[in-house]
Steps between C-alpha positions, in 0.01 A plus 500: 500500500628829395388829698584876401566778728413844391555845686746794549762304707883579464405880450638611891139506617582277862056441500514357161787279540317379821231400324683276236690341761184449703343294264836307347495386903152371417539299202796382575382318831214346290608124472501431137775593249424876303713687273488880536594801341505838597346807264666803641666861446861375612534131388884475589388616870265298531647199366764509780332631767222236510676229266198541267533457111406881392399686156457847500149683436643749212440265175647577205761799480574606126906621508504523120528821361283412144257249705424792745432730206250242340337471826445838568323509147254254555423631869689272691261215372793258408692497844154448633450183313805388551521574877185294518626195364787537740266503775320168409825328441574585851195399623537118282431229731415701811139377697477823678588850570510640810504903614570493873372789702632854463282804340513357215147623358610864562651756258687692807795649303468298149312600187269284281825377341667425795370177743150536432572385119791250621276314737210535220689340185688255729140341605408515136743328389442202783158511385628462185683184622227360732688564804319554815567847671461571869467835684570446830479715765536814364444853495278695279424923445501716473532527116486863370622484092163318301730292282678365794181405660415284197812320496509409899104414426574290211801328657294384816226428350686248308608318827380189601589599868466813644550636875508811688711593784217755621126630492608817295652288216269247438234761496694719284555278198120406564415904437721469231284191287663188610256240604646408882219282575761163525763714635683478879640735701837379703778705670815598362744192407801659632346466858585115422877601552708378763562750767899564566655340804629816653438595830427841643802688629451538898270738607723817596164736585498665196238424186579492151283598224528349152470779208411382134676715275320510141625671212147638416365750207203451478247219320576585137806417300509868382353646765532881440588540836646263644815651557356804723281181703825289557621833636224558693491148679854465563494845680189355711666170573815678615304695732298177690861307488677827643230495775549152597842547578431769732268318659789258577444216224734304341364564079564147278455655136346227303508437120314276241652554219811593302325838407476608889846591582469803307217610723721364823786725416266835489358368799803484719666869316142658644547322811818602562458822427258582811629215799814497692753243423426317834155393338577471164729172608197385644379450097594197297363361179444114409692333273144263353547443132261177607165465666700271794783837542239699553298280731845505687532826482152568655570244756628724704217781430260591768258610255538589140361770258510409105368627182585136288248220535775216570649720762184488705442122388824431658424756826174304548681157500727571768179637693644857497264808509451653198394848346486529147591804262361338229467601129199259409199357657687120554706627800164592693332181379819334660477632848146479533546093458682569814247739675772763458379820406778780490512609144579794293540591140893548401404823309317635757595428868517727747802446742311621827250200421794287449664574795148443743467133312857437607446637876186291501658174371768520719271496797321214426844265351405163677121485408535594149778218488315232599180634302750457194617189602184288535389659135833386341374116617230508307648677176705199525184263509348683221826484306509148531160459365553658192817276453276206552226682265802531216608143505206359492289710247804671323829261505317152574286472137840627340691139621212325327554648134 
């Protein structure tokens, strides 16, 4: 049996990555023999990183100088056609293709052109080859360009298996036309990750507040002005972290992907600019390029504030308090599966709001702990269901072909 993986892995996104990784950990504890392969924006990454045969997503590149002349004469039509044949060569032989959770039925930062037509002629062309294609447990909206919305639409509806990691999205693609009556809604698959053995450093009296970093500009690709709201958010976010350390803190400056140190580095040249050096050593940054780093990293957290979904995924698996700055509706969906409820828009947060959620969490650590705790036991029961639900409706008819 031969089963695809599809997604955005290898492209320094730590919550992507996690995903892949959390569902390679799935089939490959499955008893029978399967052969995968890996669709992906960094093959050569990937490949080595999770010892994964990998293609990359791009298809056909014309280097030519005469065959990109003829191309651009017949409106790209030729590569087209020729990229499409590519993709159901790939896709010879293979029973089923899988896209493991992420956003991936959002156009946060793409064009028509970008993902939402990748993921759309990629299920074509398994279609196209009778493979089976699952959806599982992922995100959806929102979706603001029209074409992209009818390539994420046409791509899921051409799933055999689709689930949603919240309320929002499965209603959401439902608003949007696709028929969700023999749909499911499960948690996120990275929660099926393996917490880090690390221990917490010994308790010295003083708390220490995890920071996610984002390198944020806004919802559109060519947003007009994103520049002047990175600006404005980074200025913000220096302000709440410059406040913690007066308040005594130790500040853990958390990442989730490659993009984020830039925003890290204007954090720290604000910071420094208004706090003593005595505090400022009292600010460190984690080193996670992976979703176990950074669970490490937060390990030794007392609570954490993040703007990237995986960052409060990973928060809420270690049981540690969590306020989102979030730029989409999924990171409120999130916490609210946790009865957590301390969420503000990235764009438009006010720091003396940010500041009372923080005083507030902080004086209720041990409840909100164990209220996170007892909800991460049953994400894992639900987790396991859909497992069970996957090899027996998905995987199991597969072995029988």
């Amino acid at each position: 049996m031969k089963i695809c993986l599809l997604g955005q892995f290898g492209s320094g996104n730590t919550g992507n990555d996690g995903s892949l990784e959390a569902m390679l950990n799935f089939l490959r504890s499955l008893p029978q023999t399967t052969e995968l392969t890996c669709i992906c924006s960094n093959p050569e990454f990937v490949e080595k990183k999770y010892k994964i045969k990998s293609i990359g997503i791009s298809g056909i590149v014309l280097r030519t100088r005469w065959l990109i002349r003829i191309n651009a004469l017949l409106a790209d039509i030729p590569r087209r056609i020729a990229s499409l044949y590519m993709l159901l060569a790939c896709l010879g032989g293979v029973d089923l293709l899988i896209i493991p959770g992420t956003g991936i039925l959002d156009d946060f930062q793409e064009t028509p052109f970008g993902w939402p037509f990748v993921l759309f002629r990629w299920c074509l062309a398994a279609r196209l080859r009778s493979t089976k294609i699952a959806f599982v447990s992922i995100g959806a909206g929102p979706i603001e360009h029209q074409l992209s919305r009818w390539f994420l639409r046409s791509a899921a509806r051409m799933a055999h298996y689709r689930s949603y990691r919240d309320g929002y999205s499965l209603t959401y693609m439902k608003k949007a036309g696709l028929p969700v009556e023999q749909d499911y809604q499960f948690p996120d698959i990275a929660f099926r990750l393996p917490v880090p053995s690390s221990s917490r450093p010994e308790d010295d009296g003083v708390l220490t507040i995890g920071v996610g970093v984002m390198d944020y500009r806004g919802w559109s690709k060519e947003a007009m002005f994103g520049e002047a709201i990175y600006r404005l958010y980074i200025g913000k976010l220096a302000s709440f972290v410059s406040w913690l350390l007066e308040e005594g803190h130790n500040v853990r400056l958390l990442t989730g992907d490659e993009r984020d140190w830039c925003a890290v580095r204007d954090i720290i040249a604000k910071v420094s600019g208004t706090i003593d050096e005595h505090a400022i050593n009292r600010m460190t940054v984690g080193q996670g390029a992976t979703l176990h780093e950074l669970m490490h990293e937060m390990s030794s957290a007392d609570i954490v504030i993040a703007t990237r979904y995986h960052n409060i995924v990973c928060a809420l698996k270690l049981a540690r308090p969590t306020i989102s700055l979030g730029y989409a509706q999924k990171n409120d969906e999130l916490l609210a599966q946790f009865d957590q409820y301390y969420c503000q828009h990235i764009e438009t947060f006010n720091v003396e709001i940010l500041k009372k959620q923080t005083t507030e969490i902080l004086a209720s650590l041990d409840d909100v702990r164990m209220q996170l705790a007892t909800r991460n036991i049953k994400v894992q029961q639900e987790l396991c269901i859909q497992e069970k639900l996957l090899n027996e409706k998905v995987i199991g008819p597969l072995r029988t072909l």
